[in-house]
C-alpha positions in Angstrom: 0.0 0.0 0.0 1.0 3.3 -1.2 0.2 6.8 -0.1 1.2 9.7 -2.1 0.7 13.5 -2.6 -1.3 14.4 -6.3 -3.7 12.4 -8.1 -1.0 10.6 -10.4 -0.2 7.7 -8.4 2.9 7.0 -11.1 4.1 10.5 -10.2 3.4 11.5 -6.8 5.6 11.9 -3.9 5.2 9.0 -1.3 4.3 10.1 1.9 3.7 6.5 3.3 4.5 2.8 2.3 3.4 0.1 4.2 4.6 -3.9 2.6 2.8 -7.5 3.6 -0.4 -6.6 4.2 -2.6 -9.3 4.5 -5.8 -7.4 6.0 -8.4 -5.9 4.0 -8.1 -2.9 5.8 -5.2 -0.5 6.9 -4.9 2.6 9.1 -2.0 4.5 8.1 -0.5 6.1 11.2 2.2 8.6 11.4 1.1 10.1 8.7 0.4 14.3 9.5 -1.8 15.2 6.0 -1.4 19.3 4.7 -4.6 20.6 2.7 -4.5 19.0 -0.9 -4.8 15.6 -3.1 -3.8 12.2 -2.5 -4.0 9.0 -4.0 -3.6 5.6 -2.6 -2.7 2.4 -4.2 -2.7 -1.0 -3.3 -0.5 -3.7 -5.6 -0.6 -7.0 -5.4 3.0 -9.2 -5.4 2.9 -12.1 -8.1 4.3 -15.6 -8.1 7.0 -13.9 -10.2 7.9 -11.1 -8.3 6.6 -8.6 -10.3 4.7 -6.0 -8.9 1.2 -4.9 -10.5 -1.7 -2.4 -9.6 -4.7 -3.7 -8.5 -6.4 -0.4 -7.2 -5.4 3.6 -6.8 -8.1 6.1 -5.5 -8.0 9.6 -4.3 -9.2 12.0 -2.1 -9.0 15.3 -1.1 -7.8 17.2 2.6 -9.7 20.5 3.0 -9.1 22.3 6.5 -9.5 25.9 5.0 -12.5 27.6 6.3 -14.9 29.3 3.6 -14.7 32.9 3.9 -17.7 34.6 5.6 -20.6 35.7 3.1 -21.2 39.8 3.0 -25.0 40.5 2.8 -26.5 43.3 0.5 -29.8 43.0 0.3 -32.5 44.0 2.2 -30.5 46.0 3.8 -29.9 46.7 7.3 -33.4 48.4 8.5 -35.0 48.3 5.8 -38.6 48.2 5.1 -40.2 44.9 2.7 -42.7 43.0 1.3 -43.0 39.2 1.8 -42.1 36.9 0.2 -38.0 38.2 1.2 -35.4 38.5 -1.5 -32.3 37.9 -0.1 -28.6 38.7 -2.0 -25.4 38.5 -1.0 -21.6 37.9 -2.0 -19.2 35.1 -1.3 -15.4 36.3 -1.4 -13.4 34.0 -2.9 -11.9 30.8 -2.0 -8.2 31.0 -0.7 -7.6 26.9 -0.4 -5.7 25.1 -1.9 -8.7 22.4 -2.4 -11.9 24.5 -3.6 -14.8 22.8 -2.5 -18.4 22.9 -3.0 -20.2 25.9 -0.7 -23.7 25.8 0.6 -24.6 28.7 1.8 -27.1 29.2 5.1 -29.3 31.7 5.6 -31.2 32.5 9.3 -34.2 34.5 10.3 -35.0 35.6 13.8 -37.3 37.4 15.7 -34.5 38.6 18.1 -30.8 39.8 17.5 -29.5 37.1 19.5 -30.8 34.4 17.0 -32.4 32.5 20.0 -35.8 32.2 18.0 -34.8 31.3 14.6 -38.1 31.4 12.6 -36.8 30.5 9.1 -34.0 29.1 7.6 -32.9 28.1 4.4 -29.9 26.7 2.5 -28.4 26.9 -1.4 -25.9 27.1 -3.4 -26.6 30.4 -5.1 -26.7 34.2 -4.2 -30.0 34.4 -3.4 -32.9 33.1 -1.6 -36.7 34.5 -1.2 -38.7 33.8 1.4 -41.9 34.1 2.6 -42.8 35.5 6.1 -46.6 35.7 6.9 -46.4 37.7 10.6 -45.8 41.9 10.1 -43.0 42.9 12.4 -39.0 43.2 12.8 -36.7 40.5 11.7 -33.4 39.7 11.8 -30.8 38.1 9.5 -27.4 36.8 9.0 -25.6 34.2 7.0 -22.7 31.6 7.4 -20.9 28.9 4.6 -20.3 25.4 5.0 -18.3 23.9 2.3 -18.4 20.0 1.2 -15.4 19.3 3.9 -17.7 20.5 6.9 -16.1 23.4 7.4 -17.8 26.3 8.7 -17.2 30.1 8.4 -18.2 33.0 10.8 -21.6 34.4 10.8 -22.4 37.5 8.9 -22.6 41.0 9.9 -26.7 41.0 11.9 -29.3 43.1 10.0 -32.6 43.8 10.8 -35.4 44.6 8.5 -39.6 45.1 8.6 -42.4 43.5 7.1 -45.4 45.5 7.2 
């Protein structure tokens, strides 16, 4: 079994080796991983002592944090309409491994956030939402990328359905 850095297992840089394994599984310790792509092989030793390939796969290390999402719209105490539209911007990726981002987006009725009354997640810029009670709400957003890492919340605004 053979770890190494890239996603060429003919050309990347070993990190770990381990010979005679006769399990089906292996935990490859010692190992300390930096953000980026791996791929893992496993050959299997012939009768003639030739050595062939039986399996490579990859996989990716992502322990950057998505950068916190800036909102624009509605903007802080603003006045709207139901159903919401709500826009904002993402800054940009500064991994080295750029995954997928799922933006959240969270309603309250108090600054604190301890009554969240809507909630909604996507992949895009923009969300609307409906909100059937008149009165003062609060929102903010926060990223969570395909790794599991989480960004800071937003800035908190407050806006007013009549």
């Amino acid at each position: 079994m053979s770890l190494r850095t890239g996603t060429n297992y003919q050309t990347g840089t070993i990190v770990y080796t381990q010979n005679n394994i006769t399990t089906t599984s292996h935990t490859a310790t010692g190992v300390t991983f930096s953000e980026g792509e791996y791929v893992w092989g496993v050959k299997a030793n012939m009768n003639q002592g030739n050595s062939t390939i039986v399996f490579t796969n990859t996989f990716k290390i992502d322990g950057t944090l998505p950068g916190i999402p800036v909102q624009q719209n509605p903007v802080n105490l603003a006045t709207v309409t139901s159903p919401v539209s709500f826009t904002w911007t993402n800054p940009q990726d500064v991994g080295q491994v750029q995954s997928p981002i799922i933006i959240h987006v969270e309603l309250a009725s108090d600054i604190n956030f301890t009554t969240i009354v809507e909630s909604s997640s996507t992949q895009n810029n923009t969300v609307d939402i409906t909100i059937n009670q008149p009165g003062n709400y609060y929102w903010r957003l926060y990223n969570v990328d395909e790794a599991g890492n989480q960004s800071g919340y937003s800035t908190v605004s407050e806006f007013t359905i009549n």
